[in-house]
Rosetta silent file (secondary structure, phi, psi, omega in degrees, C-alpha in Angstrom):
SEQUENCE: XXXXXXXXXXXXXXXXXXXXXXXXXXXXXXXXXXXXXXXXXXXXXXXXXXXXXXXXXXXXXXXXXXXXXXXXXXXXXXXX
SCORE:     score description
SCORE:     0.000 S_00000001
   1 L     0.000  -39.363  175.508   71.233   60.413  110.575 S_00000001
   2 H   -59.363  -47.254  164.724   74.039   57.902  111.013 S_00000001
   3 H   -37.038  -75.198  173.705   76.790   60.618  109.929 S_00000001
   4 H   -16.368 -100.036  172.360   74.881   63.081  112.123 S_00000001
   5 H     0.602  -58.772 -174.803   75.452   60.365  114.887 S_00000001
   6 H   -69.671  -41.771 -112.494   79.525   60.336  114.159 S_00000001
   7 H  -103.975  -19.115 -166.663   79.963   63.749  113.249 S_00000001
   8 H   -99.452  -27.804 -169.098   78.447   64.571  116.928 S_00000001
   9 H   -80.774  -74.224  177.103   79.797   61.636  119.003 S_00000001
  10 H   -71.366   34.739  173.163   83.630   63.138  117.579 S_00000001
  11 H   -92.637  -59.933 -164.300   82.495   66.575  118.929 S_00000001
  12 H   -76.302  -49.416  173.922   81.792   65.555  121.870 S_00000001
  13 L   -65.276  -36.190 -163.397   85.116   63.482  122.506 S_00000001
  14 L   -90.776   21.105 -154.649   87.556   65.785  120.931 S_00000001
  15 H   -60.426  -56.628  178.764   85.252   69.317  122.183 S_00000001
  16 H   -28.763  -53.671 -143.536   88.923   70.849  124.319 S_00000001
  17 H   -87.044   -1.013 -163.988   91.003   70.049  121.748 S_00000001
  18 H   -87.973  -45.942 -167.567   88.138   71.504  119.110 S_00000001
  19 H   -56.978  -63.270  163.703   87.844   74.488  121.400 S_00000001
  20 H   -21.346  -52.350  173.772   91.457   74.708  122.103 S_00000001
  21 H   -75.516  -47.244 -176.583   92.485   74.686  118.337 S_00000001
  22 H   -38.323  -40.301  163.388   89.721   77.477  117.392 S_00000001
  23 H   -54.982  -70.663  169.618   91.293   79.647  120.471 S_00000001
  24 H   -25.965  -65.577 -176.821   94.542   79.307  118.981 S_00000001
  25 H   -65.897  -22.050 -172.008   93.366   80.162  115.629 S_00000001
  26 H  -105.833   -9.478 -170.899   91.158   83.214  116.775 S_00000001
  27 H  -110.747  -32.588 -149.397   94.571   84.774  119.032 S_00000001
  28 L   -54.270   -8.606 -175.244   97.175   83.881  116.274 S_00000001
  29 L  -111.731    1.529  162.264   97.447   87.686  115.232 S_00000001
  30 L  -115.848   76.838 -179.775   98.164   88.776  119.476 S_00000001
  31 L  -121.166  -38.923 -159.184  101.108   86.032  118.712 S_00000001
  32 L   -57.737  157.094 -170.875  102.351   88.273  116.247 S_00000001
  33 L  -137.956  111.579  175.044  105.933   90.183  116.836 S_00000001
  34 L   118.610   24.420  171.358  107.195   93.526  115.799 S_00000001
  35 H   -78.628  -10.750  161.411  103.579   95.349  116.410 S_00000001
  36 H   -22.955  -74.684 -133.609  105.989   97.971  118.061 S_00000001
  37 H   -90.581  -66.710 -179.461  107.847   98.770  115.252 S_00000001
  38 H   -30.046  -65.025 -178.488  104.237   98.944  112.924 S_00000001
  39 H   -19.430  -78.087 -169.078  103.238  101.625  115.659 S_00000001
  40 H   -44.699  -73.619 -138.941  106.746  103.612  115.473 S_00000001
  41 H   -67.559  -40.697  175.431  106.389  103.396  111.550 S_00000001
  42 H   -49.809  -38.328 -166.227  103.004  104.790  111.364 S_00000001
  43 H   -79.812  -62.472 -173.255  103.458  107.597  113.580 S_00000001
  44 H   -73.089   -1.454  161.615  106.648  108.851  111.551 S_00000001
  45 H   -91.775  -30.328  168.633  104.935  108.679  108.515 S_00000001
  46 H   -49.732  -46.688  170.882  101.990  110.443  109.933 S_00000001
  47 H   -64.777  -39.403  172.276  104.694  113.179  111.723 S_00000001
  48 H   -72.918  -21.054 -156.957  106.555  113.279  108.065 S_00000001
  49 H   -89.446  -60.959  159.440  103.276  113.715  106.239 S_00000001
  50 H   -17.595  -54.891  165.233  102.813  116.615  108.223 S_00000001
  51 H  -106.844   16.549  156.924  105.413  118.566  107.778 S_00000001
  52 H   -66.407  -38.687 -165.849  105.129  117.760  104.167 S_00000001
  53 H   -88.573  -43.822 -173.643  101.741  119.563  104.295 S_00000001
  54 H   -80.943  -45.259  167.149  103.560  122.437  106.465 S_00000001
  55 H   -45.151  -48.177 -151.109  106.319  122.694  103.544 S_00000001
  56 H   -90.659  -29.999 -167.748  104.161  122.929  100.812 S_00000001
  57 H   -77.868   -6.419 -118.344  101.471  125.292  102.090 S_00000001
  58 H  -149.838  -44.011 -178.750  104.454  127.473  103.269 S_00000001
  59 H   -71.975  -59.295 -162.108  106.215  127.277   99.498 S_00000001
  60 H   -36.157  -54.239 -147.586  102.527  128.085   97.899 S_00000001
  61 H   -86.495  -26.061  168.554  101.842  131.057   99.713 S_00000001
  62 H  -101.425   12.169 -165.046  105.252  132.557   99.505 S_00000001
  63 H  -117.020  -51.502  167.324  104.892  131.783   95.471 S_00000001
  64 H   -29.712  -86.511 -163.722  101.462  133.741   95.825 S_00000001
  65 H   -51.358  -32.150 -167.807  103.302  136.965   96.977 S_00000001
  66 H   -87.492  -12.025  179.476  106.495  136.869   95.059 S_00000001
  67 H   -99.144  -20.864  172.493  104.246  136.837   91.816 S_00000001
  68 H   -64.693  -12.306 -178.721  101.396  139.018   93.361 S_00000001
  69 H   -97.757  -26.271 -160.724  104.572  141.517   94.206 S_00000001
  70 H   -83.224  -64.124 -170.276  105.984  141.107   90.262 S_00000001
  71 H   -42.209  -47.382 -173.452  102.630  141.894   88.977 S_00000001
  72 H   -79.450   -6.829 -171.304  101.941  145.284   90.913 S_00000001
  73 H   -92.671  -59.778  173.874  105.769  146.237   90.054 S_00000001
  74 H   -33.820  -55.596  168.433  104.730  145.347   86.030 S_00000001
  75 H   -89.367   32.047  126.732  101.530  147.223   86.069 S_00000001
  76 H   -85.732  -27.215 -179.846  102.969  150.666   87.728 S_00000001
  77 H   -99.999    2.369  175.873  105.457  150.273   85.786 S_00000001
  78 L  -112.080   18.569  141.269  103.973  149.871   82.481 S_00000001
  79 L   -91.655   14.761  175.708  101.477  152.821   83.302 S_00000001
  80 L  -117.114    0.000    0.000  103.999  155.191   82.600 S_00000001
């Protein structure tokens, strides 16, 4: 109970500067610098990803056709 006693009694005297540090400690990441730049970077990989995804679907499909065009010239021409 005597601990109890201190542990509450230096609560009570220091509570601002208890509060104060906890605030600090609970804000410390909108302290932070360069959350801009995180933003910007996100966006252009998201905008890059994109037209990665627009590239590739764009190669497939034009990869489809040139062998879906080889194939119909191979069987007409090997039914003669």
């Amino acid at each position: 109970m005597k601990r109890f006693n201190q542990v509450r009694k230096f609560a009570v005297s220091h509570s601002n500067k208890i509060v104060g540090g906890a605030l600090v400690l609970a804000s410390g990441s909108a302290f932070a610098e360069g959350a801009g730049g995180n933003t910007a970077a996100i966006q252009g990989a998201i905008s890059s990803g994109k037209n990665m995804i627009e590239m590739t679907t764009g190669g497939l499909i034009t990869l489809a056709a040139a062998v879906f065009g080889v194939m119909m010239v191979v069987n007409l021409l090997s039914k003669r």
